[in-house]
C-alpha positions as CSV (number, residue, x, y, z in Angstrom):
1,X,0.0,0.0,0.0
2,X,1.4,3.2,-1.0
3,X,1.4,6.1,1.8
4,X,3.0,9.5,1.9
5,X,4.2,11.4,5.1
6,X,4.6,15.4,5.2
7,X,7.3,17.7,7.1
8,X,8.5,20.9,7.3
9,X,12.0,21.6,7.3
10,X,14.2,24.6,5.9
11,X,16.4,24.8,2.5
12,X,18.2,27.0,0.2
13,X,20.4,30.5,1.3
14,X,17.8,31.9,3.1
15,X,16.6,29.7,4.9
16,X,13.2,29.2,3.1
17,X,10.5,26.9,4.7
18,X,9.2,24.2,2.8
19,X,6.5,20.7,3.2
20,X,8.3,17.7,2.1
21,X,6.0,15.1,0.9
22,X,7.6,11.7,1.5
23,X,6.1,8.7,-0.2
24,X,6.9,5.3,0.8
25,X,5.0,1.7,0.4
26,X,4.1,-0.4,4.0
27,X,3.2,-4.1,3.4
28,X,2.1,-4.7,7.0
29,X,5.2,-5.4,8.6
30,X,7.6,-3.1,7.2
31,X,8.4,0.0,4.8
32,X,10.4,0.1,1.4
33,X,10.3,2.3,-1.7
34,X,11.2,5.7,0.8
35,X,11.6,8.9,-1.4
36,X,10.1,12.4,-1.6
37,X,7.8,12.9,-4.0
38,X,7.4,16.7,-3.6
39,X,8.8,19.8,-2.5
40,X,6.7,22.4,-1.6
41,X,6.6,26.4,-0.7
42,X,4.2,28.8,-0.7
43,X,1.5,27.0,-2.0
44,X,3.7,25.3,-5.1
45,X,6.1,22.3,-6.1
46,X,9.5,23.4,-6.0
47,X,11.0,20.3,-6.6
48,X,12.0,21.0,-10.0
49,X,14.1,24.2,-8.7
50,X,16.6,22.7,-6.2
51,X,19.6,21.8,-6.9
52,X,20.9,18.5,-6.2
53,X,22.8,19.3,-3.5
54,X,19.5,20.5,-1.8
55,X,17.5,17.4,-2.8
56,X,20.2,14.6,-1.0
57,X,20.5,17.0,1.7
58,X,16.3,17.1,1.8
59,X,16.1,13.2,1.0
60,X,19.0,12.5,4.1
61,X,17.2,14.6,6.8
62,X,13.6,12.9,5.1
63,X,15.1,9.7,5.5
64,X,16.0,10.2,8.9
65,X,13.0,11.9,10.2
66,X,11.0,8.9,8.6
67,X,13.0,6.4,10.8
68,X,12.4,8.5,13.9
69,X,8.7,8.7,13.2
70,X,8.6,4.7,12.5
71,X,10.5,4.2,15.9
72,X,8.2,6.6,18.0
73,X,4.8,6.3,17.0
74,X,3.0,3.2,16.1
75,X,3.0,0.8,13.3
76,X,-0.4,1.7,11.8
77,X,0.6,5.1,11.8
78,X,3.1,4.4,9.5
């Protein structure tokens, strides 16, 4: 079953706040197929417009946000 799973975090010179859609797929008993799937600010997809220095660094902090989520709230939250 696919699922996504939304933060806020900053990027870019200034600091800019953005929603990071993360999509992943959950098969009961664990998670696989992790990436972001969007970018967003101010009401847009910016995804497109980072570099790819800013996407690893955005897929990195997703990546371990997603694990910290998995580890402190229950499964079927997940």
């Amino acid at each position: 079953m696919e699922s996504t799973w939304e933060f806020d975090t900053t990027t870019g010179e200034g600091s800019e706040i953005v929603t990071v859609v993360y999509e992943y797929e959950y098969d009961g008993e664990t998670s696989y197929n992790e990436s972001i799937r969007e970018v967003w600010h101010s009401g847009r997809n910016v995804t497109g417009l980072l570099s790819f220095e800013q996407y690893k660094d955005l897929e990195i902090e997703a990546a371990m946000r997603f694990q910290h989520h998995k580890l402190n709230y229950k499964t079927e939250d997940v």
